[in-house]
N, C-alpha and C positions, 0 to 999 in steps of 0.2 A: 968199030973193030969187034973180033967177035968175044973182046974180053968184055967190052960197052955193053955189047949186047945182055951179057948171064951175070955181069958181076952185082944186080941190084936185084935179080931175081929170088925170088921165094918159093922152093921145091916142099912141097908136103910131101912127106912118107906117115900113113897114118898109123903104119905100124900095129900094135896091138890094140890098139881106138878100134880098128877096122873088124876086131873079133869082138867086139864087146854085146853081150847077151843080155834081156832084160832077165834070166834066171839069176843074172848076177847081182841086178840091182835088189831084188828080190831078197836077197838072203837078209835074215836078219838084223847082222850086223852091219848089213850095208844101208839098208833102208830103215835102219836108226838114224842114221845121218838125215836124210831127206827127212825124216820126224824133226828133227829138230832145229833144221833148216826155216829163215822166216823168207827168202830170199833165193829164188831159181834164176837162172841165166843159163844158157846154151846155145853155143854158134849152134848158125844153122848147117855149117857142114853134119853136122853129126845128125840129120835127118837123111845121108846115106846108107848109114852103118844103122841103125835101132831107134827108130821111128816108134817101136812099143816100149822103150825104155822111156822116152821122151812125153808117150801121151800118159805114161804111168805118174811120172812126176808133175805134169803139167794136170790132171783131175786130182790129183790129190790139194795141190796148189790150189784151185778152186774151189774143192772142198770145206778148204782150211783157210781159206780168205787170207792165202799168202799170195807173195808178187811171182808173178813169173813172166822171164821174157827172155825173149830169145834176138837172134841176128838174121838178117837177110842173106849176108855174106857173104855169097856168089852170086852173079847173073844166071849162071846154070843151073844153082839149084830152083830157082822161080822157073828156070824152064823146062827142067829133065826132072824133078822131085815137088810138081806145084801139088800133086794128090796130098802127100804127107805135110807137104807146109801149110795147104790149106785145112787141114783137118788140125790141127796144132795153133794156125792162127787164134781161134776163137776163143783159148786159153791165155795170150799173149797179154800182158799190161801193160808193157813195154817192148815195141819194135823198134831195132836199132838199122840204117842202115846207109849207103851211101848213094849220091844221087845216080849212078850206070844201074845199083839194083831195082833201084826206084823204078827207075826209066823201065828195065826189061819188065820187073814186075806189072805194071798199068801196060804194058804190049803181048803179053801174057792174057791178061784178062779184058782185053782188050775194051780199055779205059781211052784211049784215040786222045790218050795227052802224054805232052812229055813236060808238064810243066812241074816240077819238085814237092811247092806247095800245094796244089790240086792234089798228088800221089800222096801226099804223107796226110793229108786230109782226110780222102778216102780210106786209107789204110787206118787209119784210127777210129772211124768209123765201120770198118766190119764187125759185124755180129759179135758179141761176147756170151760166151760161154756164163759166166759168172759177174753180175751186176754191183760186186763189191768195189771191185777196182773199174775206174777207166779205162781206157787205152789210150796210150802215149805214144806217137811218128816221132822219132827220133833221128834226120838224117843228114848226117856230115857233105859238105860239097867241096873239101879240099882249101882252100884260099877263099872259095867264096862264104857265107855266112850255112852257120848251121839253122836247119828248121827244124822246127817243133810244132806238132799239132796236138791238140788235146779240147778238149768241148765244142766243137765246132769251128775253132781260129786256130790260125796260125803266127806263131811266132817265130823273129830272124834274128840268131844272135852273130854278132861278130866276131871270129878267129881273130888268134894273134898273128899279126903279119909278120911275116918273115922274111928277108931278102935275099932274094937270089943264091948267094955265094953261101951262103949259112946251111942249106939243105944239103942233107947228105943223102939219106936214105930214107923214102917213104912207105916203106916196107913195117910192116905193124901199128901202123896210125890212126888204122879205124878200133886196132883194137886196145891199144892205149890211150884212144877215147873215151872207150865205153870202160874201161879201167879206172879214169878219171870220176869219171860219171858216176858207176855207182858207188864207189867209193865217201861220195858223198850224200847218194840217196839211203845207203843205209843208217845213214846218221838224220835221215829224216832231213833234210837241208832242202829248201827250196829248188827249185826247175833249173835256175838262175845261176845258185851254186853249183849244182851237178854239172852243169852245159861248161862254168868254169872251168872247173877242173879238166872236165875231160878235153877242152880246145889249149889249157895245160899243161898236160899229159902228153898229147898227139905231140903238141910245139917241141917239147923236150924230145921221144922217139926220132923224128924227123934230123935232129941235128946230128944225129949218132949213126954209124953204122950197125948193122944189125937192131935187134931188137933189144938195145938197152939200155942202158939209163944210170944217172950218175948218184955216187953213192946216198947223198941226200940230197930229197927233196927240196925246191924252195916256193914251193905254192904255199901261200898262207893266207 
Protein backbone atom coordinates (compact mmCIF):
# COMPACT_ATOMS: atom_id res chain seq x y z
CA UNK A 1 0.00 0.00 0.00
CA UNK A 2 1.13 3.19 -0.48
CA UNK A 3 1.06 3.90 3.36
CA UNK A 4 3.74 0.39 3.40
CA UNK A 5 5.40 2.07 1.03
CA UNK A 6 6.63 6.01 2.98
CA UNK A 7 5.52 5.03 6.45
CA UNK A 8 9.42 3.78 7.28
CA UNK A 9 11.01 6.16 5.16
CA UNK A 10 13.48 8.87 6.19
CA UNK A 11 13.13 12.36 4.41
CA UNK A 12 16.27 14.83 4.95
CA UNK A 13 15.58 18.40 4.81
CA UNK A 14 19.09 19.69 5.51
CA UNK A 15 17.74 22.97 6.15
CA UNK A 16 20.36 25.35 7.54
CA UNK A 17 23.24 22.36 7.61
CA UNK A 18 22.95 23.09 3.71
CA UNK A 19 24.20 27.01 4.21
CA UNK A 20 26.77 26.33 6.62
CA UNK A 21 30.15 28.34 5.74
CA UNK A 22 33.79 27.42 6.83
CA UNK A 23 33.92 31.57 7.69
CA UNK A 24 31.61 30.29 10.28
CA UNK A 25 33.72 27.76 11.71
CA UNK A 26 36.43 30.15 11.47
CA UNK A 27 35.28 32.51 13.93
CA UNK A 28 36.69 32.51 17.06
CA UNK A 29 34.47 31.43 19.18
CA UNK A 30 33.62 28.72 17.20
CA UNK A 31 36.77 27.33 16.53
CA UNK A 32 37.55 27.38 20.28
CA UNK A 33 35.39 24.41 20.37
CA UNK A 34 37.30 22.39 17.70
CA UNK A 35 40.49 23.63 20.17
CA UNK A 36 39.30 21.86 22.60
CA UNK A 37 37.75 19.13 20.97
CA UNK A 38 40.09 15.57 21.62
CA UNK A 39 37.61 13.89 19.30
CA UNK A 40 36.13 14.63 15.45
CA UNK A 41 33.33 12.69 13.86
CA UNK A 42 31.33 13.76 10.78
CA UNK A 43 28.76 12.06 8.51
CA UNK A 44 29.75 11.97 5.40
CA UNK A 45 26.71 13.86 4.12
CA UNK A 46 28.07 16.94 5.19
CA UNK A 47 30.85 16.66 2.37
CA UNK A 48 28.02 18.12 0.08
CA UNK A 49 27.48 21.27 1.91
CA UNK A 50 31.42 22.34 3.10
CA UNK A 51 34.06 20.10 2.25
CA UNK A 52 36.59 23.26 3.39
CA UNK A 53 35.01 23.24 6.78
CA UNK A 54 35.58 19.54 7.02
CA UNK A 55 39.40 19.59 5.69
CA UNK A 56 39.91 22.66 8.22
CA UNK A 57 39.03 20.32 11.12
CA UNK A 58 40.33 17.28 9.76
CA UNK A 59 44.39 19.07 9.47
CA UNK A 60 44.13 20.36 12.32
CA UNK A 61 43.21 16.86 13.92
CA UNK A 62 46.32 15.80 12.40
CA UNK A 63 48.20 18.27 13.44
CA UNK A 64 47.23 17.82 17.05
CA UNK A 65 47.27 14.06 16.98
CA UNK A 66 43.66 14.04 17.61
CA UNK A 67 41.08 11.30 16.23
CA UNK A 68 39.04 12.14 13.58
CA UNK A 69 36.57 10.12 11.64
CA UNK A 70 34.06 10.39 9.55
CA UNK A 71 30.93 8.12 7.83
CA UNK A 72 30.65 6.73 4.47
CA UNK A 73 26.84 7.23 4.68
CA UNK A 74 25.64 7.13 1.35
CA UNK A 75 26.22 5.14 -1.66
CA UNK A 76 25.97 8.53 -3.61
CA UNK A 77 28.23 10.19 -1.82
CA UNK A 78 31.31 7.55 -2.94
CA UNK A 79 29.86 8.20 -6.32
CA UNK A 80 28.77 11.86 -6.96
CA UNK A 81 31.32 13.43 -4.08
CA UNK A 82 34.45 10.67 -4.41
CA UNK A 83 36.84 14.07 -5.10
CA UNK A 84 36.18 15.49 -1.55
CA UNK A 85 35.83 12.03 0.18
CA UNK A 86 38.90 11.13 -1.13
CA UNK A 87 40.95 14.16 -0.28
CA UNK A 88 39.42 13.84 3.55
CA UNK A 89 40.07 10.19 3.54
CA UNK A 90 43.71 10.37 4.38
CA UNK A 91 42.71 12.34 7.61
CA UNK A 92 40.24 9.54 8.55
CA UNK A 93 41.26 7.13 11.82
CA UNK A 94 38.07 5.91 11.80
CA UNK A 95 35.72 4.86 8.76
CA UNK A 96 32.43 3.87 9.64
CA UNK A 97 30.19 2.39 7.30
CA UNK A 98 27.66 -0.22 6.00
CA UNK A 99 28.19 -3.08 3.71
CA UNK A 100 25.90 -1.37 0.09
CA UNK A 101 28.56 1.63 0.85
CA UNK A 102 31.34 -0.67 1.13
CA UNK A 103 30.14 -2.47 -2.00
CA UNK A 104 29.71 1.07 -4.16
CA UNK A 105 32.88 2.40 -2.65
CA UNK A 106 35.42 -0.60 -4.07
CA UNK A 107 33.03 -0.17 -7.67
CA UNK A 108 33.92 3.36 -7.47
CA UNK A 109 37.57 2.65 -7.36
CA UNK A 110 37.27 -0.05 -9.02
CA UNK A 111 38.63 -2.66 -6.58
CA UNK A 112 36.54 -5.76 -8.82
CA UNK A 113 35.32 -7.17 -5.22
CA UNK A 114 32.45 -7.10 -3.50
CA UNK A 115 33.50 -9.05 -0.74
CA UNK A 116 33.08 -6.64 2.79
CA UNK A 117 36.25 -7.84 4.44
CA UNK A 118 38.67 -7.39 1.36
CA UNK A 119 36.81 -3.41 1.20
CA UNK A 120 37.19 -2.55 4.82
CA UNK A 121 40.78 -4.02 4.45
CA UNK A 122 41.67 -1.90 1.74
CA UNK A 123 39.98 1.12 3.17
CA UNK A 124 42.05 0.94 6.14
CA UNK A 125 44.89 0.79 4.41
CA UNK A 126 44.66 3.95 2.31
CA UNK A 127 47.40 6.34 2.78
CA UNK A 128 47.27 8.49 5.97
CA UNK A 129 47.83 11.67 6.11
CA UNK A 130 49.24 11.54 9.82
CA UNK A 131 51.15 8.27 11.25
CA UNK A 132 49.98 8.81 14.81
CA UNK A 133 46.67 7.21 14.52
CA UNK A 134 45.86 4.11 12.56
CA UNK A 135 43.11 3.61 10.55
CA UNK A 136 40.21 1.65 11.59
CA UNK A 137 37.07 -0.21 8.78
CA UNK A 138 34.47 -0.11 10.74
CA UNK A 139 31.41 -1.66 8.78
CA UNK A 140 27.94 -2.74 10.06
CA UNK A 141 26.03 -5.64 7.63
CA UNK A 142 22.56 -5.46 9.30
CA UNK A 143 21.91 -9.16 10.95
CA UNK A 144 25.02 -10.31 9.52
CA UNK A 145 28.28 -9.65 11.87
CA UNK A 146 30.07 -6.35 11.97
CA UNK A 147 33.75 -6.06 10.42
CA UNK A 148 36.55 -4.52 11.69
CA UNK A 149 39.89 -4.00 10.04
CA UNK A 150 42.90 -2.50 11.49
CA UNK A 151 46.77 -3.66 10.96
CA UNK A 152 46.44 -5.77 8.29
CA UNK A 153 43.42 -8.34 9.75
CA UNK A 154 40.21 -8.39 9.90
CA UNK A 155 37.84 -8.96 12.64
CA UNK A 156 33.91 -10.30 12.67
CA UNK A 157 31.87 -9.54 15.63
CA UNK A 158 28.51 -10.86 16.12
CA UNK A 159 25.05 -8.54 16.44
CA UNK A 160 22.47 -9.14 18.72
CA UNK A 161 19.88 -11.22 16.96
CA UNK A 162 16.69 -10.09 16.95
CA UNK A 163 13.40 -11.84 15.77
CA UNK A 164 11.46 -11.10 13.33
CA UNK A 165 8.27 -9.50 15.02
CA UNK A 166 10.36 -7.30 17.41
CA UNK A 167 11.67 -4.94 14.41
CA UNK A 168 9.96 -2.07 13.94
CA UNK A 169 11.96 0.52 12.32
CA UNK A 170 15.53 0.43 10.76
CA UNK A 171 15.73 3.84 10.18
CA UNK A 172 18.79 5.33 12.35
CA UNK A 173 20.81 2.11 13.12
CA UNK A 174 23.91 2.82 11.53
CA UNK A 175 23.93 5.85 13.33
CA UNK A 176 23.03 4.69 16.68
CA UNK A 177 25.75 2.47 15.98
CA UNK A 178 28.35 4.62 15.66
CA UNK A 179 26.64 6.48 18.80
CA UNK A 180 27.22 3.38 20.72
CA UNK A 181 30.63 3.13 19.37
CA UNK A 182 32.08 6.05 20.33
CA UNK A 183 30.58 6.43 23.21
CA UNK A 184 32.74 4.02 24.50
CA UNK A 185 35.92 4.91 22.43
CA UNK A 186 36.08 8.11 24.19
CA UNK A 187 36.46 6.42 27.33
CA UNK A 188 39.35 4.78 25.75
CA UNK A 189 37.63 1.07 26.06
CA UNK A 190 38.90 -1.52 23.84
CA UNK A 191 37.55 -2.25 19.87
CA UNK A 192 35.42 -4.99 21.57
CA UNK A 193 33.68 -2.60 23.91
CA UNK A 194 33.01 0.03 21.26
CA UNK A 195 31.56 -2.67 18.56
CA UNK A 196 29.41 -3.58 22.06
CA UNK A 197 27.81 -0.88 22.36
CA UNK A 198 27.22 0.25 19.31
CA UNK A 199 25.41 -3.42 18.04
CA UNK A 200 23.66 -2.18 21.62
CA UNK A 201 22.58 0.92 20.56
CA UNK A 202 21.46 -0.16 16.84
CA UNK A 203 19.41 -3.34 18.64
CA UNK A 204 17.61 -0.77 20.83
CA UNK A 205 16.77 2.10 17.75
CA UNK A 206 15.51 -0.88 15.59
CA UNK A 207 12.69 -1.87 18.19
CA UNK A 208 11.27 1.75 18.21
CA UNK A 209 9.63 3.65 15.77
CA UNK A 210 11.46 6.62 14.64
CA UNK A 211 14.70 7.45 16.04
CA UNK A 212 14.35 6.90 19.67
CA UNK A 213 14.97 5.37 22.48
CA UNK A 214 13.90 4.50 25.98
CA UNK A 215 14.28 6.73 28.69
CA UNK A 216 17.19 4.68 30.41
CA UNK A 217 19.68 2.85 29.10
CA UNK A 218 20.42 -0.82 30.17
CA UNK A 219 23.77 -1.62 28.47
CA UNK A 220 26.32 -2.19 31.15
Amino acid sequence: SFYNCFCRSLVANLSAANCYKSEHLKKPENWALVEKAKYFYIAGFFLTVSPESIQLVAEHAAAKNKVFMMNLSAPFICEFFRDVQEKALPYMDYVFGNETEARTFSKVHGWGTDNVEEIALKISQWPKASGTHKRITVITQGADPVVVAEDGKVKKFPVILLPKEKLVDTNGAGDAFVGGFLSQLVQEKPIEECVRAGCYAANVIIQRSGCTYPEKPSFN
